[in-house]
N, C-alpha and C positions, 0 to 999 in steps of 0.2 A: 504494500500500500504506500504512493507519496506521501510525502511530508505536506503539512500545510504550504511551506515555502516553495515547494516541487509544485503542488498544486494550482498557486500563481503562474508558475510560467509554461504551464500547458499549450494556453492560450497562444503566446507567443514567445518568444525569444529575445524580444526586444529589452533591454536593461530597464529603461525608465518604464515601461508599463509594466514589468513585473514587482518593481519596485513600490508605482505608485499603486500595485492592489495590493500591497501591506501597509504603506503607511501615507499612501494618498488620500485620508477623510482629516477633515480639521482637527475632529477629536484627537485621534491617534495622535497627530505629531503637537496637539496642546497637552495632551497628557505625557507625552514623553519631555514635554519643553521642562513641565510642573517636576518631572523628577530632577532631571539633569539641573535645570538653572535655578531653582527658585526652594529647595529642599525641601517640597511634599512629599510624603512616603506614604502617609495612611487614607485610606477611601475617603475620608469626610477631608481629609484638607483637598485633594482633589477637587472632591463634589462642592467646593465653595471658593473654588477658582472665579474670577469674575465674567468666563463666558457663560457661566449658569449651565452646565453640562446636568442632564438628566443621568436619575439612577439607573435607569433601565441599560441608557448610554454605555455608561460610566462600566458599567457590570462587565458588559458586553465586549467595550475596548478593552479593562482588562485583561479579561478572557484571552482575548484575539491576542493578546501583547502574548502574553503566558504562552500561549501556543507557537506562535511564532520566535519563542527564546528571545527577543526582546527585553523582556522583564524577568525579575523572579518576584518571589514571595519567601519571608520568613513569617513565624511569628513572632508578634511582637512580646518583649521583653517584658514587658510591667503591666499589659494585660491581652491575659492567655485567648480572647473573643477574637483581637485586630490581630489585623494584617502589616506588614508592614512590605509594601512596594521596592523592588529597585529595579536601575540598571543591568543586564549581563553587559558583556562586552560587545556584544553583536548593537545592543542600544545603544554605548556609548560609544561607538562608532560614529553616532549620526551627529556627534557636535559638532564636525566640521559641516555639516548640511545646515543646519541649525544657524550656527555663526555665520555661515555663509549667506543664510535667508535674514538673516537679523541684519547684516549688514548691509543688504540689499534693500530691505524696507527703510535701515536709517539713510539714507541716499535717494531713496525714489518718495519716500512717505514722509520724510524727517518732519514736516510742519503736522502729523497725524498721528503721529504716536511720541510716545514715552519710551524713556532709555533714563536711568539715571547715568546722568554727565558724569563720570568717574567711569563708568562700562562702556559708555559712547566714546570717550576718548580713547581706553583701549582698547576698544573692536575697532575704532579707524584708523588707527595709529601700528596697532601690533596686535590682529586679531590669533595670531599662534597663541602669542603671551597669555591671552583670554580662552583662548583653547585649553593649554595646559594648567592653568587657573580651575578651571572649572571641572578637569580629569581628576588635579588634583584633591578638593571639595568631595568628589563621590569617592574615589578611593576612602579620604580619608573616615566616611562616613561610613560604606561598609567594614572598616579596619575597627570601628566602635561599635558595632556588631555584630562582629566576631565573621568576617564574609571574605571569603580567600577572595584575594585583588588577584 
């Protein structure tokens, strides 16, 4: 039987299209933004992200995450109910695409969105620096626990 990810590119062989049916929906790549940059790990910080993501959503992406090795899950340390969300490596791959779309929006949207100036000036200045910045954040955060880097 394929894999989920084998399953995408049935259809075709084309890189970006097999690409964009894993993590081509808005949720998917706000839900990966919430882990990577902004350090939500549990469903409720998620679910009260400011695009108002449904539960039903929310379930659903991350399901789909989980399945696609994107994510994992432990549980959480101080109460045994939650969940606690990360990055695999296959996710954290995507902060060059990520930094890459951020940088793009702050260039083409800058009078439309928000960036605090301290991140705007490193993603335009020395967007690796901001790259390795924020590799270093999630390492450090599964290293507290207990999540082989």
């Amino acid at each position: 039987m394929a894999s989920k990810k084998q399953q995408h590119c049935e259809r075709t062989k084309c890189p970006v299209a097999c690409a964009l049916d894993i993590v081509g929906d808005k949720w998917t790549l706000l839900i990966i933004r919430d882990l990577m940059f902004f350090n939500r790990h549990e469903y409720k910080e998620l679910l009260a992200a400011e695009e108002g993501i449904s539960t039903n959503i929310l379930s659903d992406r991350l399901n789909r995450l989980l399945g696609y090795e994107l994510i994992d899950v432990i549980p959480h340390p101080e109460y045994g109910t939650r969940k606690l969300y990360y990055l695999t490596q296959s996710g954290k791959d995507l902060v060059h695409t990520l930094t890459h779309l951020v940088r793009w929006s702050s260039k083409h949207l800058d009078d439309l969105i928000y960036i605090p100036e301290e991140k705007l000036t490193l993603l335009r200045n020395n967007p690796e620096k901001m790259i390795e910045l924020t590799l270093n954040e999630l390492n450090k955060w599964e290293k507290e626990y207990g999540i082989e880097v």
